[in-house]
C-alpha positions as CSV (number, residue, x, y, z in Angstrom):
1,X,0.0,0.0,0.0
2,X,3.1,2.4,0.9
3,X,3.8,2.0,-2.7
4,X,0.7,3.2,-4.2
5,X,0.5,6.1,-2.6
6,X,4.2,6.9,-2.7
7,X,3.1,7.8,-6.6
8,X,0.4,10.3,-6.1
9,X,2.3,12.0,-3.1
10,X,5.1,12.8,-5.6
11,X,3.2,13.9,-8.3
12,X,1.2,16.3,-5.5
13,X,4.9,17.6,-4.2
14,X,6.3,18.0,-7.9
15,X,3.2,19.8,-8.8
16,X,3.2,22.9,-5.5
17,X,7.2,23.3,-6.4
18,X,7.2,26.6,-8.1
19,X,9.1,26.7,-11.0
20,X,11.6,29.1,-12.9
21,X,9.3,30.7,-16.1
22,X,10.8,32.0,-19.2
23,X,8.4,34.6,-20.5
24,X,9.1,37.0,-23.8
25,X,11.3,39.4,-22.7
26,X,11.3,43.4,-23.9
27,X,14.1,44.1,-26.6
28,X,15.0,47.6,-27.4
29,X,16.8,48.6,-30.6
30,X,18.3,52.1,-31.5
31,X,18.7,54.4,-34.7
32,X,21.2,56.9,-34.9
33,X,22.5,59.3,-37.7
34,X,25.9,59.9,-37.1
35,X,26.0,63.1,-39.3
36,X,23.8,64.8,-36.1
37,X,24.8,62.8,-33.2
38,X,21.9,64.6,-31.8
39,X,18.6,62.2,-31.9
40,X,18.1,59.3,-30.8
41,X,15.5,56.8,-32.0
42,X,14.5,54.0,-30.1
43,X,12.0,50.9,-31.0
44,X,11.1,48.8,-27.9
45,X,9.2,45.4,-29.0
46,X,8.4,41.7,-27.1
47,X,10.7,39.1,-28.1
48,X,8.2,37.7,-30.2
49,X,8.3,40.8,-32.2
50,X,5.2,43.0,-31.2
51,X,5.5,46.6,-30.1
52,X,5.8,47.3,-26.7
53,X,2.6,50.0,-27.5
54,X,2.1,52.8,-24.3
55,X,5.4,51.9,-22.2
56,X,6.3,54.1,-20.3
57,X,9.6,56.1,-20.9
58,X,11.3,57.6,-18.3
59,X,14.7,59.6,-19.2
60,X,16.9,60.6,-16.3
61,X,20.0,63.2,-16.4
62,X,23.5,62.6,-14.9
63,X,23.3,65.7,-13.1
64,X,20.0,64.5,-11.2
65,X,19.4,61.1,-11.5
66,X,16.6,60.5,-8.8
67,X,14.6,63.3,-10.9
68,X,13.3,62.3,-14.0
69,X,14.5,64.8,-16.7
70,X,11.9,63.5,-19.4
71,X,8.9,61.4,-18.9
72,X,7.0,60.1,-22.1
73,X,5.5,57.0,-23.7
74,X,6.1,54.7,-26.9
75,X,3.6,54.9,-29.5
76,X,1.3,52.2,-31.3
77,X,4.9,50.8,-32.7
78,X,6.9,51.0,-29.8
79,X,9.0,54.2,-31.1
80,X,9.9,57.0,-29.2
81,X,12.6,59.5,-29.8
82,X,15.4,60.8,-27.2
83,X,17.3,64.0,-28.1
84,X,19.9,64.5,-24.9
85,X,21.5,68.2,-23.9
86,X,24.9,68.1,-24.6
87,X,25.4,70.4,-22.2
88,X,25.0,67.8,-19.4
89,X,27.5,65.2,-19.9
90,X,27.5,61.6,-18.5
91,X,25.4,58.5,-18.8
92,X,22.1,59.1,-19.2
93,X,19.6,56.1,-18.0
94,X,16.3,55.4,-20.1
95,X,14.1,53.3,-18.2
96,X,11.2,51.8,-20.2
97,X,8.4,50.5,-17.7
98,X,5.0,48.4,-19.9
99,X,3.3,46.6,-16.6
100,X,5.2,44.5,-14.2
101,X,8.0,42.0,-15.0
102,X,8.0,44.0,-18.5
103,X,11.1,46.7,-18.2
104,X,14.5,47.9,-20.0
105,X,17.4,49.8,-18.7
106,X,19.7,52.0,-21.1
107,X,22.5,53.6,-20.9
108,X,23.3,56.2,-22.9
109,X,26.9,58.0,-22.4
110,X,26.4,61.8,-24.0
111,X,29.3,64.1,-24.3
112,X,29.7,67.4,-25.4
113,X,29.4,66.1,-28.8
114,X,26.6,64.2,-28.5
115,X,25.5,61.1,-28.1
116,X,28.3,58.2,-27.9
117,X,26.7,55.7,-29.6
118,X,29.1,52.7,-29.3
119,X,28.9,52.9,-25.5
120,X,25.0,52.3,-25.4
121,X,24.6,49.7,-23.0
122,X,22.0,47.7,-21.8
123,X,21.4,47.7,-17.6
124,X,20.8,43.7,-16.4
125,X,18.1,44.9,-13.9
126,X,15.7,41.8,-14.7
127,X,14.1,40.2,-12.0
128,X,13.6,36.2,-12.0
129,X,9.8,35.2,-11.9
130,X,8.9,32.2,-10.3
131,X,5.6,30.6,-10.7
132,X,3.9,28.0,-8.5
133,X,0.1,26.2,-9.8
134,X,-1.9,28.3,-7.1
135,X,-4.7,26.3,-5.9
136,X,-8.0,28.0,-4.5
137,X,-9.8,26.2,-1.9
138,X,-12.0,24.4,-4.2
139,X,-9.1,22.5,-6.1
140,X,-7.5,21.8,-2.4
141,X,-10.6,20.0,-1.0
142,X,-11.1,18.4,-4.6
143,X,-7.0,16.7,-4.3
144,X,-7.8,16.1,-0.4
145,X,-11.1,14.7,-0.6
146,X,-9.6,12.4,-3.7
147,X,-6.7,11.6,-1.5
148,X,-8.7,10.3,1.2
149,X,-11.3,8.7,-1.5
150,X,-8.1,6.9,-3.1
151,X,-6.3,5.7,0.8
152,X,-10.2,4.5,1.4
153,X,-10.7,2.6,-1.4
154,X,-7.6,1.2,-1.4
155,X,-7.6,0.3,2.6
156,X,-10.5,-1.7,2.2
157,X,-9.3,-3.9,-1.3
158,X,-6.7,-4.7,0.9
159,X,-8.4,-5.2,4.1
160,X,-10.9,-7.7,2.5
C-alpha cells in the first residue's frame, strides 16, 4: 500500500514546487544618424516581435538622477525619440516600464558632442519570476477529498 500512494504523493509535491518561467522578454533597438549625433530613435518590441505600445519612458540626467529629466510613452509601434542636452554630460539612464516583469534599462553615455553611440549599453536589472500552480480552496478540498477517496478505497481492497 506504501507504494501506491508513494506515486500520487510525488506527483502532489512536484506539482506545488514553483518553477523558474521563461516569459518573452522586452528588446529595445536604436537608430542613430551619425552626421547629427543629436537624436536618438528608439523601437522597444516583445521578443516575439510586437510593439511594446504605451510603455512608459522615463529619461533621467547625470546631473539629477533620482529626478526624472523626461517622462514620455512609446507609441502604437513601440518608437519613441530621445534628443539628450549636450550640455549635461555623462550616462544618461532610459528606463522603459509596460506593466510589471516588462522593463529595459539604457544607458546612454552623451558628451559634449553628442551622443556616444558605441557605448550604449543595456542595464541587467531583470528580476527572475517564479511561478507556482496556485490552488483555491476548491481544487485543495477536490485533491484532499480524492486523496482520502483513493487511501479508502484502497484500505478496504486490501483489508478484504
Amino acid at each position: 500500500m506504501k507504494k501506491t500512494l508513494l506515486l500520487p504523493l510525488m506527483f502532489l509535491t512536484i506539482l506545488g514546487l514553483p518553477t523558474q518561467v521563461l516569459a518573452h522578454a522586452i528588446e529595445t533597438n536604436y537608430a542613430f544618424d551619425l552626421e547629427l549625433s543629436e537624436k536618438l530613435d528608439l523601437k522597444t518590441t516583445f521578443s516575439t516581435g510586437e510593439p511594446l505600445q504605451e510603455a512608459k519612458v522615463i529619461v533621467y540626467a547625470p546631473n539629477n538622477p533620482s529626478e526624472p529629466w523626461l517622462e514620455t510613452t512609446t507609441d502604437e509601434n513601440g518608437n519613441f525619440s530621445f534628443t539628450p542636452d549636450t550640455s549635461i554630460p555623462g550616462d544618461w539612464e532610459v528606463q522603459i516600464i509596460k506593466d510589471e516583469g516588462h522593463e529595459d534599462y539604457l544607458t546612454i553615455p552623451v558628451s559634449n558632442k553628442g551622443i556616444e553611440v558605441q557605448n550604449i549599453s543595456q542595464k541587467m536589472n531583470r528580476d527572475v519570476h517564479f511561478a507556482s500552480i496556485p490552488l483555491n480552496p476548491l481544487a485543495t478540498t477536490m485533491v484532499i477529498a480524492g486523496t482520502g477517496a483513493t487511501v479508502f478505497l484502497l484500505r478496504r481492497k486490501f483489508v478484504n
